[in-house]
C-alpha positions in Angstrom: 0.0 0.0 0.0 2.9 2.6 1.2 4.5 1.7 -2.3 1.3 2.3 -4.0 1.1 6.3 -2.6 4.9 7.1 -3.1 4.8 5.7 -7.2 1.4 7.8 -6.9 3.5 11.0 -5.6 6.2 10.0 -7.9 4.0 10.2 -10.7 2.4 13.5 -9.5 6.0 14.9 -9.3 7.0 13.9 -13.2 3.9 15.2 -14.3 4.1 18.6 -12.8 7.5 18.3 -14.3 7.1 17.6 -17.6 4.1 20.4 -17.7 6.5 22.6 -16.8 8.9 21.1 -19.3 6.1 21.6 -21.9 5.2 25.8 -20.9 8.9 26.6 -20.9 9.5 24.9 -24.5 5.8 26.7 -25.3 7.8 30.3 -24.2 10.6 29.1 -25.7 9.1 28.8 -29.3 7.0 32.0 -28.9 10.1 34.4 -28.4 11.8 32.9 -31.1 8.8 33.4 -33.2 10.4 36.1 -35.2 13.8 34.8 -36.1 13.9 34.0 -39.1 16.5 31.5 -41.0 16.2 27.8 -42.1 17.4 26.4 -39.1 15.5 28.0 -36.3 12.3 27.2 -38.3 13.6 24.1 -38.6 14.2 24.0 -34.9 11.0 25.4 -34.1 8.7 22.8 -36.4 10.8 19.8 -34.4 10.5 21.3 -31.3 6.4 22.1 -31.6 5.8 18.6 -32.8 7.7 17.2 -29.8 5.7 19.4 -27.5 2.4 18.1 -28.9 3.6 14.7 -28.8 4.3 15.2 -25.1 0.9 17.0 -24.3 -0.6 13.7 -25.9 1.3 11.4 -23.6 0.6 13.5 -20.3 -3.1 13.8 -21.5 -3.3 10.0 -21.8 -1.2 9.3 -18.4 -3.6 11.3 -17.1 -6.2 9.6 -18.0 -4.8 6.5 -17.2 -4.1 7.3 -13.7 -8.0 8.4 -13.9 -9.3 5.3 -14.6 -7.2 3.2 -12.1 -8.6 5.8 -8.9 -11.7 5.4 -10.6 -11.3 1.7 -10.0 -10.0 1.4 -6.9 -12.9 3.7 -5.8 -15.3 0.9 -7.3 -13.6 -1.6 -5.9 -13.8 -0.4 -2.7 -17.3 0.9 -2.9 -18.2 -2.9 -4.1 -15.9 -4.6 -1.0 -17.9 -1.8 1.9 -21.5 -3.4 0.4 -20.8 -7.2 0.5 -19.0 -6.8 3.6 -19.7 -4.0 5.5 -19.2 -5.3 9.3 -15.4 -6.1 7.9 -15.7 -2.3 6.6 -16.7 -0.3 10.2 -14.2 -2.6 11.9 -11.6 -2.1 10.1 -12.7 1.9 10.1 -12.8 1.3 13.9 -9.5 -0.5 14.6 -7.6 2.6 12.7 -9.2 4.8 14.6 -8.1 3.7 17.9 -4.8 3.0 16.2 -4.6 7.0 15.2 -6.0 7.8 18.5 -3.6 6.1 20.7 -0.8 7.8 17.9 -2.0 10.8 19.0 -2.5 10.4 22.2 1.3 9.7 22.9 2.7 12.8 21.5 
């Protein structure tokens, strides 16, 4: 489970990154926008297609990290209704696990 939240967080982390990435290429190709010469255009046309390719793949990461909360959310939802006297004592044994965390500091 702990793995599960840090490859989450990791994920969150490269994303943020890359969008990043992706506005300071987007800058990049708007102040060179009037240069002109072979190879900056050249440069520019590579460097535009690469961005959209990359907005494509974080669009569909995204979406694929989505669909898998979406999922778990379902799954869960589904385990609470066929068993939910497993759910409220589980709920209740981490409370009084947090509560006696608490309680010592």
């Amino acid at each position: 489970m702990n793995e599960t939240i840090q490859e989450t967080a990791t994920r969150d982390r490269l994303a943020a990154d890359l969008k990043s990435v992706i506005a300071d290429a987007d800058e990049l190709i708007r102040a060179t926008a009037g240069h002109a010469g072979e190879k900056v255009q050249a440069a520019r046309a590579r460097a535009e297609e690469s961005l959209r390719r990359a907005r494509v793949k974080l669009e569909d990461a995204q979406d694929a990290a989505v669909e898998k909360a979406r999922a778990a959310a379902q799954a869960t939802d589904e385990y609470v209704h066929a068993n939910p006297w497993k759910a409220v004592g589980l709920a209740g044994a981490i409370g009084v696990i947090v509560g006696m965390l608490i309680a010592r500091r």
